[in-house]
C-alpha positions in Angstrom: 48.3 137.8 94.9 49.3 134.2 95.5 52.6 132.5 96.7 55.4 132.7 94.1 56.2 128.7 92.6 59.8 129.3 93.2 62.5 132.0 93.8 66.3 133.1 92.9 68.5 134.8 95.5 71.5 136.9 94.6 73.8 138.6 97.1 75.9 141.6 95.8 78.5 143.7 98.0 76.4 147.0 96.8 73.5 148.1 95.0 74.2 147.2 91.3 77.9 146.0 93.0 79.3 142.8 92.2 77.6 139.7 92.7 78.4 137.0 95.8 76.4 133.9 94.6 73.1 133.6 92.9 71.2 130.5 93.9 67.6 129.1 92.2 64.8 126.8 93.1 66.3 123.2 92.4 66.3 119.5 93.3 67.2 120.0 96.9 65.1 123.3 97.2 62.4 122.7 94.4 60.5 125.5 96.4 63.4 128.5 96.5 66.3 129.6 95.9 68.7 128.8 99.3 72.4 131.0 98.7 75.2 130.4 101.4 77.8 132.9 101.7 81.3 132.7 103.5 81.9 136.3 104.8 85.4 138.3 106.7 84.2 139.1 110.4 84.1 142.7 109.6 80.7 144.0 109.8 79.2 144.9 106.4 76.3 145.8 104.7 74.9 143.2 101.3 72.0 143.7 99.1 70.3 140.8 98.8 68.1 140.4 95.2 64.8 137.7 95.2 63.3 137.3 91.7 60.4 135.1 91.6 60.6 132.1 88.9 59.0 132.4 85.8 58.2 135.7 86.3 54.9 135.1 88.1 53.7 137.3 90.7 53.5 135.8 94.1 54.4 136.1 97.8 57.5 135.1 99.9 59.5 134.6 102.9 63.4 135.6 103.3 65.2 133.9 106.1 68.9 135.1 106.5 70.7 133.2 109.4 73.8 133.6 110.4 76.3 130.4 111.2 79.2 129.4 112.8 81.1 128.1 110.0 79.4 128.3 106.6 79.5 124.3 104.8 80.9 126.0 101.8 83.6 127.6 103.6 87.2 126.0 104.9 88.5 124.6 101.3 91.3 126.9 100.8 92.8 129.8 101.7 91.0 131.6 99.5 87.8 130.4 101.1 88.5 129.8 104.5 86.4 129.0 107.6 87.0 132.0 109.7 86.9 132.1 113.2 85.9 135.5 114.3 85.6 135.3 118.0 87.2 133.1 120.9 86.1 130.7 122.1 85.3 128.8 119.3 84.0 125.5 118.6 83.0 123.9 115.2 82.1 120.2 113.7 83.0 119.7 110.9 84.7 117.2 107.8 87.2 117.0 105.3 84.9 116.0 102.8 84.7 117.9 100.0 88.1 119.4 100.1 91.1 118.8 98.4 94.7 118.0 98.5 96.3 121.8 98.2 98.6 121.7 100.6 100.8 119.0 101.0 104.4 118.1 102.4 106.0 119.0 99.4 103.9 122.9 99.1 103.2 123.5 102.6 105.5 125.1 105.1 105.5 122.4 107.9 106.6 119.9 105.2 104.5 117.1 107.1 104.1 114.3 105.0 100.6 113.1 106.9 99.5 116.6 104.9 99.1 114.2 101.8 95.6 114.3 102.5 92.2 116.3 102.0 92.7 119.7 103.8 90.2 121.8 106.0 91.4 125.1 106.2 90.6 127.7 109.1 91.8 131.4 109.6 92.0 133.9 112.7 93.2 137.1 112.8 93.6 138.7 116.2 92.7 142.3 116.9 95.1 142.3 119.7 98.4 140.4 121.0 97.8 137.6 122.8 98.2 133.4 123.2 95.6 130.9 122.2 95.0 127.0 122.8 94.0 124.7 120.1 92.4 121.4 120.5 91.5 118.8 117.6 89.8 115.6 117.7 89.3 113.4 114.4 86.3 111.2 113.7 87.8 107.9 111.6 91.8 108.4 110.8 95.2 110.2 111.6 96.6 112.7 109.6 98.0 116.1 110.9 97.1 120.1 112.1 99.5 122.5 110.7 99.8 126.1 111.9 101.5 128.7 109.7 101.5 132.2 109.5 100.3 132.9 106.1 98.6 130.9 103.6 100.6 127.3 104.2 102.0 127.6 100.6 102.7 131.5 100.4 106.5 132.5 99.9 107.8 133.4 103.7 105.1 131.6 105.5 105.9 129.8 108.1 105.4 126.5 110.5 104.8 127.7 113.9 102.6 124.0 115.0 103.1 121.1 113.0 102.7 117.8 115.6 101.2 114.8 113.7 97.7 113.7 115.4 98.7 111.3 117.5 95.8 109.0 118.7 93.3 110.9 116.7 93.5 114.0 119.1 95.8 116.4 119.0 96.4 120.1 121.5 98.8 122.8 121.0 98.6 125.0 124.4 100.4 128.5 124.3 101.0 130.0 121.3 101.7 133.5 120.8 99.5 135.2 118.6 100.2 138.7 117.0 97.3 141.5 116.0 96.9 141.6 112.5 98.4 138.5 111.2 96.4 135.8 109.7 96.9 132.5 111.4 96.3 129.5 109.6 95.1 126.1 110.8 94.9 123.0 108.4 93.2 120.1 109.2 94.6 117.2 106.8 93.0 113.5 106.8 96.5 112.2 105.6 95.4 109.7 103.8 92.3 111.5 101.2 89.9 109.5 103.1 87.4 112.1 104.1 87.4 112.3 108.5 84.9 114.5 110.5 86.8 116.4 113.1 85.8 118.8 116.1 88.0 122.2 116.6 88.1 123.9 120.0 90.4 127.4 120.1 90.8 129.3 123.5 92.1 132.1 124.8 95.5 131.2 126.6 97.4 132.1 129.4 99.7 135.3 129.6 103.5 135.7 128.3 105.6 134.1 131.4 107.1 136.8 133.8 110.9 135.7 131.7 109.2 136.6 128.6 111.8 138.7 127.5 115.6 139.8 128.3 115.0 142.4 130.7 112.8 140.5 132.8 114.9 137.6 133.2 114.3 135.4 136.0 117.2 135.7 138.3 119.2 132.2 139.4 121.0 134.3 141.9 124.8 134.0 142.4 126.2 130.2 142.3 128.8 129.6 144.5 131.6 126.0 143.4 130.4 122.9 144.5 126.8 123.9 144.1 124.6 121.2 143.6 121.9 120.8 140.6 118.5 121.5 141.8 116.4 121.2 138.5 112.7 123.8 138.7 110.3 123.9 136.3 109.6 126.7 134.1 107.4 127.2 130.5 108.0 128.5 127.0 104.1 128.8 126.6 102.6 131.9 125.3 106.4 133.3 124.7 107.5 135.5 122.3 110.2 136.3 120.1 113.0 138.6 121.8 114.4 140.7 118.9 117.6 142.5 119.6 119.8 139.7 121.0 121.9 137.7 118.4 120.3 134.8 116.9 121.3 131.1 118.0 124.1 129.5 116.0 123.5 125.9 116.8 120.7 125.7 114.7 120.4 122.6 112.1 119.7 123.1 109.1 116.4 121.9 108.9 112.4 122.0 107.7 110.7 123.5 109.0 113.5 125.5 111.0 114.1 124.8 114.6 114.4 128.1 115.1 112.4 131.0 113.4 114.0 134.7 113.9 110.7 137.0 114.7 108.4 134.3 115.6 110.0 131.7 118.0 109.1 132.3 121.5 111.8 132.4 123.9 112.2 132.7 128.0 114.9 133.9 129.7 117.6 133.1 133.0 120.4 135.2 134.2 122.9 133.7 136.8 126.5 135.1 138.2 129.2 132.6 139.6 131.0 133.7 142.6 134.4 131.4 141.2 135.8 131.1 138.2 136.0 127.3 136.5 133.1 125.0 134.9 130.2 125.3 135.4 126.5 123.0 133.8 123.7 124.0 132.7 121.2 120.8 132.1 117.7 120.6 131.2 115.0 118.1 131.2 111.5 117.2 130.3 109.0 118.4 132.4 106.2 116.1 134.4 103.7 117.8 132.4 103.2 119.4 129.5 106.5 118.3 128.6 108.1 120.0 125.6 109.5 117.1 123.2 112.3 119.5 122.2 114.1 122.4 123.3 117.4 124.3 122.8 119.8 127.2 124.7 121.8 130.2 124.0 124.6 131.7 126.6 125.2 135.3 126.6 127.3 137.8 128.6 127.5 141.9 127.8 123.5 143.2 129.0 120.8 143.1 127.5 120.8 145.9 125.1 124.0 144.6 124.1 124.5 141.2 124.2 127.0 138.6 123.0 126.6 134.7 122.4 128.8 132.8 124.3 127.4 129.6 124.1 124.7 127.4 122.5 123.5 123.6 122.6 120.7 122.1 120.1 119.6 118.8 122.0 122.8 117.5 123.6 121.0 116.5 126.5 118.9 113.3 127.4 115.3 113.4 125.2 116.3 116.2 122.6 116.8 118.7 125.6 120.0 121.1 125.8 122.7 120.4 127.9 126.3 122.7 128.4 129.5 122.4 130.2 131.2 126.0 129.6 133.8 128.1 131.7 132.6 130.9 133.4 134.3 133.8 135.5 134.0 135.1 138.7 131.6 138.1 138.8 130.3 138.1 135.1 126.8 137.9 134.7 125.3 135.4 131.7 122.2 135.1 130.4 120.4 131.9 129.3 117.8 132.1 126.8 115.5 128.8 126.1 113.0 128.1 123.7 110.5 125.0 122.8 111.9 124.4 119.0 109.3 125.5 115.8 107.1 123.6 115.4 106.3 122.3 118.6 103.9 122.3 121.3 
């Protein structure tokens, strides 16, 4: 028996199931038939069919490798590259894609989206926070974030900073098990960029993370003097119960996203009753570009807004001058606004 002159592969998802790809001996391959498959991280069984061409009898070799990111993978959301595992790393390029989601379809409504789009998808099997890191080869452009498919009805922007000198990191988002997380690359401009992904595991929720654990300012006497500290909205998460935020513009994507946005949490008590302010600034490092406040009093499985501030402050950071009352005990929740790193 001699070597077969050429050979088809077909992949099916059973035996006599339907069929993944069939691939013959052509001008890149003249010798065999070379199939590439973009497969869920599940574990699975495939049949694999080899046919030798022109019906000739004849030997052969199967090779099945497994990669990173499969080239024919990451055009849509239909045929994402999934990431199946932290870390991850990938190289990769916008070539071959196209222009699917843009700011008018997408949910981050960025209009350096207007470009060829390399799509990406994680699903985590458990709560968590992840980092995200992306470096382009030859032009700007933009890494959106959404929970669904970027142009699905109810998905929405949870990262949507423009690359900003062709590098771009997004440190502490929350991630919940079971939802599909999207990440777009976009070369803005439909010239085609190569680009290299990094995605982490991140920190841990901050010990504020919710309402009941709120970190405690103590009791503030009048005459008490600012001293500013430095606290982090990275790897948050969304406190339901309390009332949502009222000072919220209307905007696109929302500066605020009920079930998503992350939020950290303060309680004080004034020993006097008068004015008292509540000011906030950028951080050294790692500064968020963006923030907002809620005031509550009541407790925490019953609370009631009693203030709010959207960027009053210097820098787009809250700021509030309220009256308060001897003895009652209020509640400060913070958050980085949606999108935002």
């Amino acid at each position: 028996c001699g070597y077969a002159s050429g050979t088809t592969v077909e992949a099916f998802t059973a035996c006599g199931g339907t069929s993944l790809g069939c691939s013959t001996a052509g001008t890149t391959y003249p010798l065999f038939g070379r199939l590439e498959l973009s497969r869920p991280c599940a574990a699975e069984t495939l049949w694999v069919k080899v046919t030798n061409d022109a019906d000739v009898a004849g030997k052969y070799n199967i090779c099945i490798t497994s990669e990173t990111v499969p080239s024919v993978a990451g055009t849509t959301c239909a045929n994402p590259a999934t990431i199946c595992s932290l870390p991850f790393n990938y190289s990769g390029t916008t070539a071959g894609s196209g222009n699917d989601y843009d700011s008018t379809t997408a949910a981050c409504h960025n209009v350096d989206m207007n470009g060829n789009d390399y799509v990406l998808a994680y699903t985590p099997t458990t709560n968590g926070c992840i980092n995200i890191s992306v470096n382009m080869g030859n032009s700007g452009g933009s890494v959106s974030i959404t929970d669904a498919c970027p142009n699905a009805v109810g998905a929405n922007c949870i990262g949507d900073p423009a690359i900003s000198g062709l590098s771009f990191t997004y440190n502490g988002l929350s991630v919940t098990a079971g939802t599909t997380y999207y990440i777009v690359i976009d070369d803005g401009t439909l010239t085609a960029s190569t680009f290299t992904i990094s995605v982490t595991s991140g920190g841990s929720a901050p010990t504020n993370d919710l309402c009941g654990s709120a970190i405690s300012l103590g009791t503030i006497p009048l005459g008490t003097s600012c001293v500013l500290q430095t606290y982090s909205t990275a790897c948050a998460t969304y406190t339901a119960g309390p009332p949502a935020p009222t000072c919220i513009p209307s905007t696109q994507p929302p500066a605020f996203i009920a079930g998503v946005t992350g939020d950290v949490w303060f309680t004080f008590t004034p020993s006097f009753t008068g004015t008292l302010q509540i000011n906030t600034q950028q951080s050294a490092t790692n500064a968020t570009t963006n923030a907002a406040m809620a005031v509550y009093t009541g407790t925490c499985a019953a609370l009631t807004q009693y203030a709010c501030d959207y960027n009053s402050g210097s820098n787009n950071m809250p700021s509030l001058t309220l009256p308060v009352i001897n003895g009652t005990t209020y509640y400060i929740r913070v958050w980085s606004e949606n999108p935002e790193t």
